[in-house]
Steps between C-alpha positions, in 0.01 A plus 500: 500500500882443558480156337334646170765765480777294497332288284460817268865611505606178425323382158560906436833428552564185306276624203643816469874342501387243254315725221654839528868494718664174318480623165842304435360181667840477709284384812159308300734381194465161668121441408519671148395174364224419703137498404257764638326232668865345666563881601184554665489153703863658611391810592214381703666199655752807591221703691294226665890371682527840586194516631507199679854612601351834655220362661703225695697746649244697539323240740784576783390869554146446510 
């Protein structure tokens, strides 16, 4: 359950900044012209590191 809640806040996190706090695209300007396809292989790529990330250290405290 801890796993899957972290999980949660992140993408929550990184969605919400992307579509509703960055309305200036100060932080996301970078990828403005990138295809939906280019910003979703990002975006995933971004979660499954993290993932992998939080599982490896994970591993130590099990």
């Amino acid at each position: 359950m801890g796993a899957f809640t972290v999980y949660l806040i992140l993408i929550a996190a990184i969605v919400l900044d992307f579509f509703w706090l960055d309305v200036e695209q100060k932080r996301w300007g970078w990828m403005k012209n990138w295809s939906r396809l280019h910003k979703g292989l990002f975006f995933s790529g971004f979660i499954a590191v993290t993932a992998c990330i939080y599982v490896g250290l994970s591993l130590n405290y099990m």
